[in-house]
KEBA-351234 format. One line per 8 residues: number of its first residue (from 1); for each residue x, y, z of C-alpha. Coordinates in nm, 3 decimals. Layout:
KEBA-351234
NUM	X/Y/Z | ...;
end
This chain:
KEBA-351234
1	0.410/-1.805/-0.529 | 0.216/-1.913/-0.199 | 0.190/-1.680/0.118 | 0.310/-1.989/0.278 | 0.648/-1.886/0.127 | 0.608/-1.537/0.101 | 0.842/-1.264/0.310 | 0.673/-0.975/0.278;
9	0.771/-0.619/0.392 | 0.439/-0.453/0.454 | 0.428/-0.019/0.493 | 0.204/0.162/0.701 | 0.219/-0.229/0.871 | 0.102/-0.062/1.194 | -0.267/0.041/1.113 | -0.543/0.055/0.848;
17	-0.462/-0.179/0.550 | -0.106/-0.238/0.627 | -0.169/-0.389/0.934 | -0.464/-0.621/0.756 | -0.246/-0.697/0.507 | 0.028/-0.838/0.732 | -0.241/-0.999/0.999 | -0.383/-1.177/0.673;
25	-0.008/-1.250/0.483 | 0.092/-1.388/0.873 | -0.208/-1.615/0.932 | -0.165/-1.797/0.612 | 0.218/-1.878/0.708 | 0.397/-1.576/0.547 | 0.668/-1.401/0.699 | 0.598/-1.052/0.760;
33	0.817/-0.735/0.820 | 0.657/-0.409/0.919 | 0.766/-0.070/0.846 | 0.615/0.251/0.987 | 0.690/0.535/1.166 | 0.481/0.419/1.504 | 0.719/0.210/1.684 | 0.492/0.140/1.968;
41	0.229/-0.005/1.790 | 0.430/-0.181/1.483 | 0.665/-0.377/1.737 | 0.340/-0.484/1.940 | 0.172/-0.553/1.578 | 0.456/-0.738/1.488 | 0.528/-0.954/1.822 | 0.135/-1.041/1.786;
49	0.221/-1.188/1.412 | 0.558/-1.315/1.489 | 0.719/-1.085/1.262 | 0.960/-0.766/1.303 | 0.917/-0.420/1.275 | 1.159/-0.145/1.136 | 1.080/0.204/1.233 | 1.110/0.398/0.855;
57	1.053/0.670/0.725 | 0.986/0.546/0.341 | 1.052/0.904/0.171 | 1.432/0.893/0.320 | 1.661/0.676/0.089 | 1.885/0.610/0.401 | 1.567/0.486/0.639 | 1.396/0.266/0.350;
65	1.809/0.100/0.274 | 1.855/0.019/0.657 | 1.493/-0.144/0.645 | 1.536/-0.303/0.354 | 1.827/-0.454/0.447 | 1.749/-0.576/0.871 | 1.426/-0.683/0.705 | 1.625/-0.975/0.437;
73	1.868/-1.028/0.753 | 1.521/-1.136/0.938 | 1.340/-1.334/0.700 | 1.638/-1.472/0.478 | 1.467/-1.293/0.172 | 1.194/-1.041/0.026 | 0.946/-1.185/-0.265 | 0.664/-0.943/-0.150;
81	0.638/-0.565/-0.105 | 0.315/-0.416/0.014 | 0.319/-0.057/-0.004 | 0.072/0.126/0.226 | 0.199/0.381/0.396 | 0.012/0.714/0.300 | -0.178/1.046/0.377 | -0.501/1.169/0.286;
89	-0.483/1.541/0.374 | -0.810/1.771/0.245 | -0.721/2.125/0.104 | -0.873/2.336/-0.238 | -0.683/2.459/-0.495 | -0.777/2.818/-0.362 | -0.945/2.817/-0.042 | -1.070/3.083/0.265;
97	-0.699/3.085/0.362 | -0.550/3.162/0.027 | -0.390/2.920/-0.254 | -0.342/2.541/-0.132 | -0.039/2.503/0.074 | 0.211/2.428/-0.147 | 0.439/2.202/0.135 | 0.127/1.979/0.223;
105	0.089/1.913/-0.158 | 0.471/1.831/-0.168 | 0.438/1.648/0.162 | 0.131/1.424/0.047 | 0.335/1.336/-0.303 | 0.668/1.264/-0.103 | 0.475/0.983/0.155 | 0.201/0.858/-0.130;
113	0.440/0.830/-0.428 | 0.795/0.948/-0.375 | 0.794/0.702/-0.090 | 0.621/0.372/-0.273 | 0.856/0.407/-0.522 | 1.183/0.457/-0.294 | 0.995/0.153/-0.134 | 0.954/-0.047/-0.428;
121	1.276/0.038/-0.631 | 1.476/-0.105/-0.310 | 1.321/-0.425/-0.253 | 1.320/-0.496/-0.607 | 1.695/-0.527/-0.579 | 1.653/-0.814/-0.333 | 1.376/-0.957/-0.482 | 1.550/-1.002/-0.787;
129	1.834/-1.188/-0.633 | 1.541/-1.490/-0.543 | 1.616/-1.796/-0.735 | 1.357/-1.771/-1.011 | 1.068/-2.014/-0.995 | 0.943/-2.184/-1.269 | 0.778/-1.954/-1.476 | 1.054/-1.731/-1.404;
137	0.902/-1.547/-1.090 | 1.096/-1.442/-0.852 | 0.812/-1.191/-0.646 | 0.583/-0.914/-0.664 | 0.522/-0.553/-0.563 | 0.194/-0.462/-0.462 | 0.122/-0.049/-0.443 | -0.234/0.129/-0.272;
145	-0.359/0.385/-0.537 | -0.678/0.507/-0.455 | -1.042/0.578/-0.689 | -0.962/0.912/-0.653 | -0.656/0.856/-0.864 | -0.991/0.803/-1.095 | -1.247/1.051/-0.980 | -1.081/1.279/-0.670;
153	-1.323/1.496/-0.516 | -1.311/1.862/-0.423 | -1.019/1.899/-0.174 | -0.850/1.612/-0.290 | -0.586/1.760/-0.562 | -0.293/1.656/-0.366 | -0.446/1.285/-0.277 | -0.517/1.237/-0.614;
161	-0.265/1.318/-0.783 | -0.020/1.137/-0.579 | -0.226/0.816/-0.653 | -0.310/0.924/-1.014 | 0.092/0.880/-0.990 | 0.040/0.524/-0.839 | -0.157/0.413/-1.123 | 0.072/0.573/-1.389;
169	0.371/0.415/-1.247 | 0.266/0.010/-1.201 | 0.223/-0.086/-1.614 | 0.591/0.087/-1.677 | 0.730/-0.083/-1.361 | 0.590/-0.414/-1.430 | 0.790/-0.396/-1.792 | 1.071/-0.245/-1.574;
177	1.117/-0.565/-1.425 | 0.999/-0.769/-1.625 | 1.328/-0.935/-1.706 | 1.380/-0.955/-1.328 | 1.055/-1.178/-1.266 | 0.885/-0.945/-1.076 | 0.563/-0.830/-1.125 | 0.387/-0.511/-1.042;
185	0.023/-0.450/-0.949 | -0.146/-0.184/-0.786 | -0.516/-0.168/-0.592 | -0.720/0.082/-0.567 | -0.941/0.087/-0.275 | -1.248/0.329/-0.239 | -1.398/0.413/0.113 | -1.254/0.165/0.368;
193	-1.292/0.163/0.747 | -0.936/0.278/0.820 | -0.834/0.472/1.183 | -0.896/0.790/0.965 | -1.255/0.701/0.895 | -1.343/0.552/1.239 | -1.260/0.897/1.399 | -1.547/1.033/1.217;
201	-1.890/1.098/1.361 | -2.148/0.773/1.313 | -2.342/0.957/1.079 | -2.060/1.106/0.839 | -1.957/0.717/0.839 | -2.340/0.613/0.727 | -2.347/0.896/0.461 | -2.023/0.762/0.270;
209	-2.175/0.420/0.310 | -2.491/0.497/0.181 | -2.303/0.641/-0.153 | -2.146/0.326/-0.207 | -2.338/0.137/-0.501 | -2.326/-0.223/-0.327 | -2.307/-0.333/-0.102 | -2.404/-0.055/0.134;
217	-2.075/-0.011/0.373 | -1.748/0.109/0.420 | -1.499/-0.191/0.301 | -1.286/-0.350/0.528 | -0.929/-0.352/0.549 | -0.941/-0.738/0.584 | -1.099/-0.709/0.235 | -0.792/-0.492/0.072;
225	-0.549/-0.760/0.232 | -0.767/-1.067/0.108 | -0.703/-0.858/-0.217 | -0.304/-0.876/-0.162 | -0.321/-1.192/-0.085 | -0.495/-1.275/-0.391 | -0.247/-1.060/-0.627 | 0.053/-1.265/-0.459;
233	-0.087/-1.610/-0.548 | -0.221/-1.513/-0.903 | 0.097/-1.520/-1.154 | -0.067/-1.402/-1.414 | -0.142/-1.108/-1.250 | 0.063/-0.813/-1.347 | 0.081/-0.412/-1.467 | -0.274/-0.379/-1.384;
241	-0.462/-0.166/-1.147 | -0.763/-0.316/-0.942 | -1.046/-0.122/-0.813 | -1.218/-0.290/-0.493 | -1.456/-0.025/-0.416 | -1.854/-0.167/-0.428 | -1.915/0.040/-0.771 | -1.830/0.379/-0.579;
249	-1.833/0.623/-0.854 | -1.747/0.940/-0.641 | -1.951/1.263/-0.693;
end
C-alpha cells in the first residue's frame, strides 16, 4: 500500500504526533481524516491538509461509529488508522495526598487503551470491506504505545500500564485480522517534542535530552509520522512493536 492511496483516519490529528502524522500522510498524497476533541484547531489542521475533521470522543462507542462512518462518506474508504489520541497524567501509587486517584487511573486507561481499541475495532470493519490487494492486504492499523509500556518511571503507573496494554494487544490483533488482510503494528515513541513537553521550562527540556543515549534531543513528531509512514508502505510489517526512542533506557 502507498500513502498515495492511503485514507487514513488519524486521532489526536489536532496536535503532537497526530497532527505530524496527518501533515506527513497529506503531503505524500494521502487522504487524511482527523479526529479529536479540539474542533478549532482540527478543522483549521484539516482545511490546511485538505482533509476533514470529526470532533470524537474515541472512548464513546456512539462518537468513534458517527466518525467512523462521515469519515468513509469523505474519503470513499479507510485502509489506515493512526491511533494517537492519549494522556500522560503523573500520580504515585501512594502519594502526599493519599492512594493514587483511582478515576485518573481509569480515565488514563479509557483515552490510552479503551479508546485505541474502540478506535481500531471500528475501522477494521471498513477496512476489511477494501478489495484485497495482491498479497491479500486490504490496510493497516497503526497504535502509539509508549517505552514506558517498557520501563515507566515513578508516577507513571497509570501511563504505563495503559500502553503496557498497547503493546499486549497489537501481536493478538494482528492474528485477529489476519484473515481480514489487515495488519497491526504499534510504535513506541520515547521523549518527543509534543505541546506537553514544549510547555516545560528550557532546562527541564535539556535534562530529558541529555538522558537520551543518541542522539542528544527530544525526537520530533515529524520523526514518529516518518515512522507511520514507513509501517504503511512496508507489507511485511506486522504484530510487532517498534521503539523509536535514541536508545532511551529510562531510569
Amino acid at each position: 500500500m502507498k500513502l498515495d492511496q492511503t485514507c487514513a483516519v488519524i486521532t489526536g490529528g489536532a496536535s503532537g504526533l497526530g497532527e505530524a502524522s496527518a501533515r506527513h500522510f497529506a503531503a505524500h498524497g494521502a487522504k487524511v481524516a482527523l479526529f479529536d476533541l479540539n474542533e478549532e484547531r482540527g478543522q483549521q489542521v484539516a482545511t490546511e491538509l485538505g482533509g476533514t475533521f470529526h470532533k470524537t470522543d474515541v472512548t464513546d462507542e456512539a462518537s468513534v461509529a458517527a466518525a467512523i462512518a462521515a469519515a468513509k462518506e469523505a474519503m470513499g474508504t479507510i485502509t489506515a488508522a493512526v491511533n494517537c489520541a492519549g494522556i500522560a497524567p503523573a500520580a504515585t501509587t501512594i502519594g502526599k495526598k493519599g492512594a493514587h486517584p483511582l478515576d485518573l487511573f481509569q480515565k488514563t486507561i479509557d483515552i490510552n487503551l479503551v479508546g485505541s481499541f474502540n478506535v481500531a475495532r471500528l475501522a477494521a470493519e471498513v477496512i476489511a470491506e477494501n478489495e484485497a490487494e495482491a498479497d491479500g492486504s486490504r490496510g493497516v492499523i497503526i497504535n502509539t504505545a509508549s517505552i514506558a509500556a517498557m520501563d515507566g518511571q515513578r508516577g507513571q503507573a497509570a501511563y504505563a500500564a495503559s500502553k503496557g496494554g498497547i503493546v499486549g494487544l497489537s501481536l493478538p490483533m494482528a492474528r485477529d485480522l489476519a484473515r481480514a488482510g489487515i495488519r497491526v503494528m504499534a510504535i513506541a515513541p520515547g521523549i518527543f517534542l509534543t505541546p506537553m513537553l514544549q510547555g516545560l521550562p528550557q532546562e527541564v527540556q535539556d535534562q530529558l535530552a541529555a538522558d537520551v543515549t543518541f542522539p542528544k534531543r527530544l525526537g520530533d513528531p515529524s520523526e514518529y509520522a516518518r515512522l507511520a509512514g514507513f509501517i504503511v508502505e512496508n507489507g511485511y510489517l506486522n504484530g510487532e512493536v517498534i521503539r523509536i526512542d535514541g536508545a532511551l533506557r529510562m531510569q
